[in-house]
C-alpha positions as CSV (number, residue, x, y, z in Angstrom):
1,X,8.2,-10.3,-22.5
2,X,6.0,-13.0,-21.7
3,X,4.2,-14.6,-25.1
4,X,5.3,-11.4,-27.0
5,X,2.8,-9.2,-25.1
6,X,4.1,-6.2,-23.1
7,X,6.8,-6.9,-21.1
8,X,6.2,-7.4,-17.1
9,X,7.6,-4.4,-14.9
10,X,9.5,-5.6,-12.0
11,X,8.3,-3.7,-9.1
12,X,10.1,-3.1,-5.7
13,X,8.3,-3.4,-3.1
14,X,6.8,-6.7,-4.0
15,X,10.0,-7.7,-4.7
16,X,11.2,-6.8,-1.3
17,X,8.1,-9.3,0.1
18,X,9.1,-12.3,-2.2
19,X,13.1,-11.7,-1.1
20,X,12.0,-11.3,2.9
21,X,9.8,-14.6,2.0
22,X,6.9,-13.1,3.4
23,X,3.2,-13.4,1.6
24,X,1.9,-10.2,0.8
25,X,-1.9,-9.3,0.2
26,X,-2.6,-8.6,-4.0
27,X,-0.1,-5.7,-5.2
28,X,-2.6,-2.9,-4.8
29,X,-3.2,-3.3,-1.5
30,X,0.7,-3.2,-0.8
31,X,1.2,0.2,-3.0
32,X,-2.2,1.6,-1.3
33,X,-0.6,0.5,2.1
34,X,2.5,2.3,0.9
35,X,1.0,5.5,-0.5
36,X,-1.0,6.1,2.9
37,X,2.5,5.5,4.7
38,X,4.0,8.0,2.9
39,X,1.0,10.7,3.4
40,X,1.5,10.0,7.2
41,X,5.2,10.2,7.5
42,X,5.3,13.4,5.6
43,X,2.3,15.0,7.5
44,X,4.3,13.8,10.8
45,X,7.3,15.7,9.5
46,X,5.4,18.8,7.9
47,X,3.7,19.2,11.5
48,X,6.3,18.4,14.2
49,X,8.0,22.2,14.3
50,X,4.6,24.5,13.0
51,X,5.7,27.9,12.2
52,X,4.2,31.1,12.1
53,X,5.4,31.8,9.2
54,X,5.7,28.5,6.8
55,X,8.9,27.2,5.0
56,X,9.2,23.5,3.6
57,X,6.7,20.7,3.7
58,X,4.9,23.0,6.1
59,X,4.5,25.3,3.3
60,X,3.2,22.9,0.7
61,X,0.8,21.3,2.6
62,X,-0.7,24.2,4.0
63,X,-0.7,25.9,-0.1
64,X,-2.6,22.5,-1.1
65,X,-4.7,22.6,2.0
66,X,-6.2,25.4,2.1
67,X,-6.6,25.4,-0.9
68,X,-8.9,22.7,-1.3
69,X,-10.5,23.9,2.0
70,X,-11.2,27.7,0.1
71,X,-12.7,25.6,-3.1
72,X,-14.6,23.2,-1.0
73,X,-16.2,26.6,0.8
74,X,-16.6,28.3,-2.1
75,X,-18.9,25.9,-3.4
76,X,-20.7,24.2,-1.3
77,X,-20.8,27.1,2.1
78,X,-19.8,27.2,5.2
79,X,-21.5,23.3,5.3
80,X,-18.6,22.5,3.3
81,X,-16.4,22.7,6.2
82,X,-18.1,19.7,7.8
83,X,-16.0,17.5,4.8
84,X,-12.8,18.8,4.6
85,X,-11.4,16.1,6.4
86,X,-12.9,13.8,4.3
87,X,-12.3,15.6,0.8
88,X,-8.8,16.5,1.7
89,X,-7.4,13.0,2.4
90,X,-9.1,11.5,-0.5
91,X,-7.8,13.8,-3.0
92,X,-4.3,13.5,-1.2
93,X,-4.5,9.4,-1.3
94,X,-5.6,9.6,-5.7
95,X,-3.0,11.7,-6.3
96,X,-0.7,10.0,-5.0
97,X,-1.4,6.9,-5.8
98,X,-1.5,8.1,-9.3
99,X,2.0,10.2,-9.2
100,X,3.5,6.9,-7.4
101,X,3.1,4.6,-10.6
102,X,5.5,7.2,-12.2
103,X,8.3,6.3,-10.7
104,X,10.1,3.8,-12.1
105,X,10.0,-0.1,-10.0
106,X,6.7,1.2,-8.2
107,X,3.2,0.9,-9.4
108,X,-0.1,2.9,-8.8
109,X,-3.2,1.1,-6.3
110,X,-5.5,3.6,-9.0
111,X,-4.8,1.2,-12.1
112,X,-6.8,-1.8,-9.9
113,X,-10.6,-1.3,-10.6
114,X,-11.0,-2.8,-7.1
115,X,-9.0,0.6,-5.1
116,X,-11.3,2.5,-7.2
117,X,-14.6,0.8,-6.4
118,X,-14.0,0.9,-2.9
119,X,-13.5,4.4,-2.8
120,X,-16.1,5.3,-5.2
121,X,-18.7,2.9,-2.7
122,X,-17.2,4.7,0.1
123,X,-18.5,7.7,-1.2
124,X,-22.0,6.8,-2.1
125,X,-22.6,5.5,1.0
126,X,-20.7,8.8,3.3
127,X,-22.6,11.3,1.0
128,X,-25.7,9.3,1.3
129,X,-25.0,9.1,5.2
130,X,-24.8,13.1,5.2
131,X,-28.4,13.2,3.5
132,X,-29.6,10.9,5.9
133,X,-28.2,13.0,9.0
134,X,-28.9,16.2,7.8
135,X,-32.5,15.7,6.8
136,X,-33.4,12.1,7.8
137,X,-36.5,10.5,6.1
138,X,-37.0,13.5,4.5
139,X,-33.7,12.9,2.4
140,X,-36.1,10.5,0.8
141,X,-37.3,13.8,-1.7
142,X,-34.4,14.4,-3.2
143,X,-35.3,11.0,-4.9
144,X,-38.8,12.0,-5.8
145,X,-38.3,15.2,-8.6
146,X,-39.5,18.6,-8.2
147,X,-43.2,17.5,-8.3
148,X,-45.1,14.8,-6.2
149,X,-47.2,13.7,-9.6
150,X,-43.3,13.0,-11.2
151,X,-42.2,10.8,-7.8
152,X,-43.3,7.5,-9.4
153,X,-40.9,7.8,-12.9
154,X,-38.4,10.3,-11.2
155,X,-37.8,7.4,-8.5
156,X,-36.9,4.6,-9.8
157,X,-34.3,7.1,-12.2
158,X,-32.6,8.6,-9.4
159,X,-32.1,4.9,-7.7
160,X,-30.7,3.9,-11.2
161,X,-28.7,7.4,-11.3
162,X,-26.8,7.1,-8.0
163,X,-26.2,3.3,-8.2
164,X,-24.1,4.7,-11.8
165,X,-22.2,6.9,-10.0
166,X,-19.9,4.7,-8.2
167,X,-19.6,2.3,-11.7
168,X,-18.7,6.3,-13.0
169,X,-16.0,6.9,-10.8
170,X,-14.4,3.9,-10.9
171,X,-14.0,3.5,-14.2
172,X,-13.0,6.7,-15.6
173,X,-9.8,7.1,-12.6
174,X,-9.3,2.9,-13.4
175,X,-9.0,3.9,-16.9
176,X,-6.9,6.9,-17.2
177,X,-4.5,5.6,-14.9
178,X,-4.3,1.6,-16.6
179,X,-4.2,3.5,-19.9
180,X,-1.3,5.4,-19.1
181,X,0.4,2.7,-17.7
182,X,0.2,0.9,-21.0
183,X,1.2,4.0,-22.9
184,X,4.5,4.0,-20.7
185,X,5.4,0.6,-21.3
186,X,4.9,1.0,-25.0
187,X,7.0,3.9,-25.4
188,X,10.0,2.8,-23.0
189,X,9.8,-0.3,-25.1
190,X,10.6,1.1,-28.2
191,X,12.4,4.1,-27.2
192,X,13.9,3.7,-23.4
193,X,14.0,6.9,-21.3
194,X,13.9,9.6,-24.6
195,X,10.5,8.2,-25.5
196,X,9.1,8.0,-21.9
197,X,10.8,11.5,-20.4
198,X,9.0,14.0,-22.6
199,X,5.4,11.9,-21.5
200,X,5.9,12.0,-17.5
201,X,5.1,15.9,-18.2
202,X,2.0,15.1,-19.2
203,X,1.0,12.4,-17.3
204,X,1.9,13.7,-14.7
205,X,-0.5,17.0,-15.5
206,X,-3.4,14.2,-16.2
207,X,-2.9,12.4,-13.0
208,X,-3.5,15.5,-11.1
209,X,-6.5,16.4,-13.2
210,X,-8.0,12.7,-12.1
211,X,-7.5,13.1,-8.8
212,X,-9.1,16.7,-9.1
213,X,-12.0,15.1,-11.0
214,X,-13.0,12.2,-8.5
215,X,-12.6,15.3,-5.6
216,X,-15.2,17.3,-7.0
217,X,-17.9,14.6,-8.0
218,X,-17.6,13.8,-4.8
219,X,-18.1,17.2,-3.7
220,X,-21.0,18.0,-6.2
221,X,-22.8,14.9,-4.9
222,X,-22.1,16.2,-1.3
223,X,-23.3,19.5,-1.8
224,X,-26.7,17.2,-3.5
225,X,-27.0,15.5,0.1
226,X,-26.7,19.0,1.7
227,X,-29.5,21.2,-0.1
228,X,-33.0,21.4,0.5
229,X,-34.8,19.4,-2.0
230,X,-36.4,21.1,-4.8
């Protein structure tokens, strides 16, 4: 415990770069670099004997998939298909990176407000992109407000209003996830293992809820890009 503040975890796979002596980029790029490794060796092994009839990894991927795919529909249309493959992956990526800083010697890339705000500025500017294709300089109404004679105050409140949303979604996963962290040092501080073990439950639960938040804001501002504006 370093100046009697909260004592430092020791995490793996930094640990592993300063024992091989090589430099490593900041620790959440590592565990992001780690978390989309994992995605891709388990979609690799959940694909490479398909069956008719699902058992396995096949089976949970598939379950979570569709899923997600039959929400996304469900909402946003048949449109909605166009950004499953960008929905998916992202809600894949948060969860896991959330559900990774549970284990113990590992740490999540979600508790760094920078892994956040690039996601979060990755999807401003993709669902922003899909306005722009979809109805090109026409996209510029959906800034304006249901009435020409509102376009000059509803402008400059829907500029102020999107450039929120990123700051929005970065903030609320960056501070569920750091918050927990905290919790869970706290806790195995005072009480190791019985005081943590009855809270993984629940963070657990909450770290799925996160990533299931940030997935459908992003959808909802999708489905914004996609319909005619009013």
């Amino acid at each position: 415990m370093a100046g009697g503040g909260l004592p430092e975890p020791i995490l793996f796979v930094e640990e592993a770069f300063k024992a091989a002596g090589w430099h490593h980029p900041p620790g959440h790029v590592v565990y992001a670099w780690t978390v989309m490794a994992l995605l891709i060796v388990l979609g690799i092994v959940a694909t490479r004997k398909i069956q008719m009839v699902p058992t396995g990894l096949q089976n949970i991927f598939e379950t979570v998939i569709g899923g997600l795919e039959d929400f996304i529909v469900l909402n946003m249309g048949e449109d909605g298909r166009k950004v499953v493959s960008f929905l998916v992956p992202l809600f894949l990526f948060i969860v896991t990176s959330n559900l990774i800083g549970l284990i113990p010697g590992m740490d999540s890339p979600t508790n760094n407000v920078n892994t956040n705000a690039a996601m979060a500025i990755t999807v401003v500017c993709y669902y922003n992109f899909w306005g722009l294709r979809i109805w090109g300089p026409k996209y510029i109404k959906h800034f304006m407000g249901p009435f020409w004679w509102l376009a000059p105050l509803m402008f400059p409140i829907e500029i102020v209003s999107h450039l929120a949303r990123p700051l929005s979604l970065t903030l609320r996963l960056f501070g569920n996830v750091k918050g927990e962290e905290i919790v869970l040092i706290l806790l195995f501080s005072l009480a190791p293992v019985v005081g943590t073990f009855p809270m993984y439950f629940l963070f657990s639960l909450a770290d799925v809820i996160q990533a299931f938040v940030f997935f459908m804001l992003t959808m909802i501002y999708l489905k914004g890009s996609f319909e005619h504006a009013h």
